[in-house]
C-alpha positions in Angstrom: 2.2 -14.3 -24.3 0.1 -15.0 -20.9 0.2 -12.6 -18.7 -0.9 -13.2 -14.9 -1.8 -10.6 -11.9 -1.6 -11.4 -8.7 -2.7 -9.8 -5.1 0.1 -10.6 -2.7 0.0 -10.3 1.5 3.3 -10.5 2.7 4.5 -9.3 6.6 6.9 -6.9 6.2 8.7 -7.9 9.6 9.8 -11.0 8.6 11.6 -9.8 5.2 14.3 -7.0 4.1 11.8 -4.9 2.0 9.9 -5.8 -1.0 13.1 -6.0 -4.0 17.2 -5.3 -3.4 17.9 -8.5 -1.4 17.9 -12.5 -1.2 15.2 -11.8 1.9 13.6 -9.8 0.0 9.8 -10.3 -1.0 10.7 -10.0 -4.9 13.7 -12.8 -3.8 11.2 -15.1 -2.9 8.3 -14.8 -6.0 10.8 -14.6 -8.3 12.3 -18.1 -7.1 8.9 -19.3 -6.8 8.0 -18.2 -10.3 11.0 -19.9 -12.1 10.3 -23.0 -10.5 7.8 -23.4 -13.0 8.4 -20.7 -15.6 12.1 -20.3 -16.6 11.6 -17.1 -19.0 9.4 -14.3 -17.8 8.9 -10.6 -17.2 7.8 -9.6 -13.5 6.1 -6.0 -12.9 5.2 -4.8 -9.4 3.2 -2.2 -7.9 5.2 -0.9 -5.7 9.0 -1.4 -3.7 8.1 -1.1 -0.1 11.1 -0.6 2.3 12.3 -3.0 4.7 9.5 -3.4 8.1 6.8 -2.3 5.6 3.6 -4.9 5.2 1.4 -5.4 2.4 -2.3 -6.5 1.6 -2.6 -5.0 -1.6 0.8 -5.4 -3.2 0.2 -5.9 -7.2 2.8 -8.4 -9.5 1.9 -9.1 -13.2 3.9 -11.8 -14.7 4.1 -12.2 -18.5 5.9 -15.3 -19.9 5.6 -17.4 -22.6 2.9 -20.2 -23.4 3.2 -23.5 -22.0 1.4 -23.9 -18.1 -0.6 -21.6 -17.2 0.3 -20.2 -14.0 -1.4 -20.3 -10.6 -1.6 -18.4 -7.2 -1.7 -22.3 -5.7 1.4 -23.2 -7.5 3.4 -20.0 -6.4 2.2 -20.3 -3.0 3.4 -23.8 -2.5 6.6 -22.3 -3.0 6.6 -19.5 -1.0 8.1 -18.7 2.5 5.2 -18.2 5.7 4.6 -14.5 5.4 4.1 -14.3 2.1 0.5 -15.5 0.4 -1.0 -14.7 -2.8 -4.8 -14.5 -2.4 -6.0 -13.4 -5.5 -5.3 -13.6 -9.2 -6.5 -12.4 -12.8 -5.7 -13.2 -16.0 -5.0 -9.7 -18.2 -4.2 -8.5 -21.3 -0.7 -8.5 -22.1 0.4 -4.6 -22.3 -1.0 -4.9 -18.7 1.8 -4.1 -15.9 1.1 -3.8 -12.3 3.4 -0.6 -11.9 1.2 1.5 -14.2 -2.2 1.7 -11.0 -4.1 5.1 -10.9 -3.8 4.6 -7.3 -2.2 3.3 -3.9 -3.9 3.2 -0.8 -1.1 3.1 2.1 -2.7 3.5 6.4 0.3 3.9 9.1 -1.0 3.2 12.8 1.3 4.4 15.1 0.7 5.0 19.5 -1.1 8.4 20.3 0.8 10.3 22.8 -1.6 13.1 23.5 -0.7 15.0 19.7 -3.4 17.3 18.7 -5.8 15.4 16.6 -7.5 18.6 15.1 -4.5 20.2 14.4 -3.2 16.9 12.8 -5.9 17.3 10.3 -5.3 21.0 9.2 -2.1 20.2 8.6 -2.9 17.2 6.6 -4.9 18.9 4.2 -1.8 21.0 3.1 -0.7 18.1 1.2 -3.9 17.1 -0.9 -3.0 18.0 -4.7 0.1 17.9 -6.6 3.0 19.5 -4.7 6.9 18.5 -5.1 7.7 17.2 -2.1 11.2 17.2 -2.0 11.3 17.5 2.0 9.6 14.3 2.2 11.6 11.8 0.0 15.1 10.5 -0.4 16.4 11.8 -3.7 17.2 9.3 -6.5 18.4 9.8 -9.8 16.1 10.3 -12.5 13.2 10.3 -10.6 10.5 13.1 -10.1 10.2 14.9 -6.9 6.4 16.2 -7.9 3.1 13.9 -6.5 -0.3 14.0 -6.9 -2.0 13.2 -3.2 -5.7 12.4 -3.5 -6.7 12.5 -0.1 -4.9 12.1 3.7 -7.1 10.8 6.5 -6.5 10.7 10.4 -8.4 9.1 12.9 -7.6 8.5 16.6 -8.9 4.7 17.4 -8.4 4.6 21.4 -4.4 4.6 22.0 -3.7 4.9 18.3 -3.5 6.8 15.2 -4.4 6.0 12.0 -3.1 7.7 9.1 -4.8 7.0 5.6 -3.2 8.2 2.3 -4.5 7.8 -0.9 -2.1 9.1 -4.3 -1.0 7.9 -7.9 2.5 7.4 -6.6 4.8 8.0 -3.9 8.6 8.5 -3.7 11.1 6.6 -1.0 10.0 6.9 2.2 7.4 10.0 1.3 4.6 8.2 3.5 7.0 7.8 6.8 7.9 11.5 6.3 4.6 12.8 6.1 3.4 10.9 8.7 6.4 12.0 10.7 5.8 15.8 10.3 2.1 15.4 10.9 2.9 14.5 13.8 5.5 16.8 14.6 2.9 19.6 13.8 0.5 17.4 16.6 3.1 17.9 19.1 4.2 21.4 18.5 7.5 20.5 17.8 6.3 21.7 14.1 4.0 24.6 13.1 1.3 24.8 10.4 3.1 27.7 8.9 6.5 25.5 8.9 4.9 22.8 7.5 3.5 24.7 4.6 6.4 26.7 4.0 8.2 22.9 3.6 5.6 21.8 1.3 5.7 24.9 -1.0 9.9 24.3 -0.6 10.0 28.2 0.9 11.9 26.3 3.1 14.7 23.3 2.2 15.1 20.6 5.2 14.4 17.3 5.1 12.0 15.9 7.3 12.9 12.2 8.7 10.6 9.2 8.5 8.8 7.8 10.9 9.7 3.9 11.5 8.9 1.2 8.9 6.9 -0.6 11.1 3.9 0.7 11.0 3.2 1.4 7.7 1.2 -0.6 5.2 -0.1 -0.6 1.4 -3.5 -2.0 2.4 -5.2 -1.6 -1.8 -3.9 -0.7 -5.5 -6.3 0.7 -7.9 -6.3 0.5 -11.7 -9.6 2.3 -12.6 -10.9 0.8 -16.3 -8.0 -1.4 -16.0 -8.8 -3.0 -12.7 -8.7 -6.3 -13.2 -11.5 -9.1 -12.6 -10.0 -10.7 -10.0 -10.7 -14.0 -8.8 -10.3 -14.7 -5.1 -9.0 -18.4 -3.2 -11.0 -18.8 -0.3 -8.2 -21.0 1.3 -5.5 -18.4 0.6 -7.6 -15.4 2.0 -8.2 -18.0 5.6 -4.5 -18.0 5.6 -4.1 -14.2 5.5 -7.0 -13.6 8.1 -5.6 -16.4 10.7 -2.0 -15.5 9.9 -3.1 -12.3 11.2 -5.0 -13.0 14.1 -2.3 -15.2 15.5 0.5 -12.4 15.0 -2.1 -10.1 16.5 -2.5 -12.3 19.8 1.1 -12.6 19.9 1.8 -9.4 20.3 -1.1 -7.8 22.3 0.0 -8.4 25.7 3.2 -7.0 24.8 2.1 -3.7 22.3 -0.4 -3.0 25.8 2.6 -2.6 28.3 4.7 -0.5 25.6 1.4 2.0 25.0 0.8 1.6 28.8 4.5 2.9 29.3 4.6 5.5 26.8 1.6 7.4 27.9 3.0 6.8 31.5 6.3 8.3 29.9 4.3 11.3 28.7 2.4 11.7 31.6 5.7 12.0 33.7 7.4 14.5 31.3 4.3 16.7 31.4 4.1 16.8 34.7 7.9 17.6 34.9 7.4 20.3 32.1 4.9 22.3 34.6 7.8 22.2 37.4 
């Protein structure tokens, strides 16, 4: 049986998370896919929630032989937003869920949190850890990760958050961004955090919004495939980007404007 891999973009915005819905990202391959292919099996890398974005999201398709399936045929039949800009051909015990790794960056506003201190705290959770303070619970499914790395950088007005792991549970990169954070604004200490990590202490820590969160790359080591890149597809991505980007500059300015205004205000009124 053939089996296919595919690189999809998709803008998370636009669509009610990547699987559980007829808006959903899944929704839309799958209907795209059995417009041509009736019978087939469809693996993916990974379920983002609703708000989330991709670059890097992995699908493997296995069905049986007749056409052979392309990214130009899927994305003739897929919604704007949604763009599949590379594609591989791979062996056929390969599935897209199995990666070594997943590469997700959240950028959120920086109102004045601690950088340094931001960092400290995010080498607590480098190694394997179970990290039930930072997930909703589901049946069946293991509370323990392995986190390669976690990277912050202040660009200007913004954070960046970079987090590198095998796996991640629901909503474990919102809540560790959300308590990295916390720890940048004191509302969280060091010794806190670490006593949530090592689950010295039980309280779940909420996520930060959807929004800002992306899986920019998905890594299968040996296994990565040879991927084969569209040059038109990838010009969609780019220039759907830039156009949401000029879209929305004037108007992410005057909200950063107004929260560090906002900030500025409540410090002052904190010294009073």
């Amino acid at each position: 049986m053939p089996t296919m891999a595919f690189k999809v973009f998709y803008d998370g915005s636009l669509f009610s998370g990547f699987t559980g819905s007829t808006n959903s990202i899944e929704y839309y391959l799958r209907r795209a896919i059995r417009y041509f292919i009736k019978d087939f099996k469809l693996s993916k890398a990974s379920r983002t929630d609703p708000g989330v974005s991709a670059i890097g999201n992995v699908i493997s398709v296995k069905y049986g032989d007749g056409i052979r399936l392309t990214s130009g045929m899927l994305n003739s039949r897929l919604p704007n937003g949604v763009r599949i800009w590379a594609w591989a051909e791979v062996s056929d015990d390969f599935h897209a869920r199995a990666a070594v790794s997943r590469t997700y960056v959240y950028v959120m506003p920086w109102l004045y949190e601690d950088v340094d201190l931001i960092r400290r705290a995010a080498e607590l959770f480098v190694g394997v850890h179970d990290l039930s303070n930072f997930q909703v619970r589901e049946r069946g499914v293991p509370t323990t990760v392995m986190i390669n790395s976690v990277n912050v950088e202040r660009l200007g007005d913004y954070l960046v958050f970079t987090v590198v792991g095998r796996g991640f549970r629901n909503k474990m990169i919102r809540k560790i961004v959300n308590a990295l954070r916390m720890v940048g604004s004191n509302v969280l200490t060091i010794d806190e955090l670490r006593d949530l990590i090592e689950m010295r202490i039980r309280r779940p820590i909420p996520p930060a919004p959807p929004y800002g969160l992306l899986l920019l790359n998905v890594s299968y080591g040996d296994r990565e495939p040879a991927w084969f890149l569209s040059g038109e597809d990838v010009s969609y991505v780019i220039n759907y980007l830039v156009s949401r980007w000029y879209s929305s500059l004037s108007s992410s300015f005057a909200i950063s404007k107004i929260l560090h205004d906002f900030m500025d205000i409540n410090k002052l009124f904190s010294r009073i």
